[in-house]
C-alpha positions as CSV (number, residue, x, y, z in Angstrom):
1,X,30.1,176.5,87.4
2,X,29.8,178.2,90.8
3,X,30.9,176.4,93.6
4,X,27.6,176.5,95.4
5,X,25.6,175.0,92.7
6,X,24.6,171.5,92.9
7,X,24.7,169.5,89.8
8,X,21.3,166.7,88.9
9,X,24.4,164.4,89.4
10,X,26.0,165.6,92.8
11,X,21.7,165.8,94.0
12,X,21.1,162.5,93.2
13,X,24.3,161.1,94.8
14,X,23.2,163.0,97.9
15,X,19.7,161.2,97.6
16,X,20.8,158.1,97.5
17,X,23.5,158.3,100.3
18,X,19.9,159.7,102.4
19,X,18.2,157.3,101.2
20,X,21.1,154.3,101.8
21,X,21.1,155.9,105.8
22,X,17.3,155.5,106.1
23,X,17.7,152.0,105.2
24,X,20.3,151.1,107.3
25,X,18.0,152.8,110.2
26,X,15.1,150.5,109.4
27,X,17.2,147.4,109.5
28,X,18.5,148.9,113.1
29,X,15.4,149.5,114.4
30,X,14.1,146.1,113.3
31,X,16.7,144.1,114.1
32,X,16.6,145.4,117.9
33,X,12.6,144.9,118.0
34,X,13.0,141.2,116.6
35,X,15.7,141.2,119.6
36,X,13.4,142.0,122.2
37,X,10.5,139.9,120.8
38,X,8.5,142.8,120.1
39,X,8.1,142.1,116.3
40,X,9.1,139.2,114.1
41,X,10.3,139.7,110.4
42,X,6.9,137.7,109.0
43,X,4.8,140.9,110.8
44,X,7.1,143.3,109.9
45,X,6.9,142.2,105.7
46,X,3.5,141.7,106.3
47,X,2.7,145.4,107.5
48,X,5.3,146.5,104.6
49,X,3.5,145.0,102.2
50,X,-0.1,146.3,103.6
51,X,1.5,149.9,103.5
52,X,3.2,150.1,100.0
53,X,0.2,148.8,98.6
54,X,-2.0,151.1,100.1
55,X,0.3,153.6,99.3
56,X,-0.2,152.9,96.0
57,X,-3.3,153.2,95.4
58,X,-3.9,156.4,97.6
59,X,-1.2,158.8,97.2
60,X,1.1,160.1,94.0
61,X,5.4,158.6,94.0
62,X,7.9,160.7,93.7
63,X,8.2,159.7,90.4
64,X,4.7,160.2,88.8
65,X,5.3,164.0,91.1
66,X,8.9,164.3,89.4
67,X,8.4,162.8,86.1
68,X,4.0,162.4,85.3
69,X,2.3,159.1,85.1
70,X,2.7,157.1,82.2
């Protein structure tokens, strides 16, 4: 195997770790605007909630993109 060549294994580690920073960054950025008084964590899980399931029912996951909807 060539040294360049990413393995499913080594591109799925990396997507996590992305995915792992992005969280952390959310949590930041919350955490300062609870801080300030801009937002409290009921809004914040409220709008979370509004957008996932809206998200669901109006766009395709990564996995039904990657994979096909069961």
């Amino acid at each position: 195997m060539s040294k360049g060549k990413k393995t499913k294994k080594d591109a799925v580690k990396e997507l996590a770790l992305e995915i792992d920073i992005l969280d952390h960054m959310l949590a930041a950025l919350v955490d300062v605007l609870e801080k300030k008084g801009i937002l409290t964590s009921e809004e914040w899980e409220k709008e979370v909630k509004t957008k996932v399931e809206t998200a669901a029912k109006t766009t395709k996951s990564f996995r039904e993109i990657e994979f096909g909807s069961d």
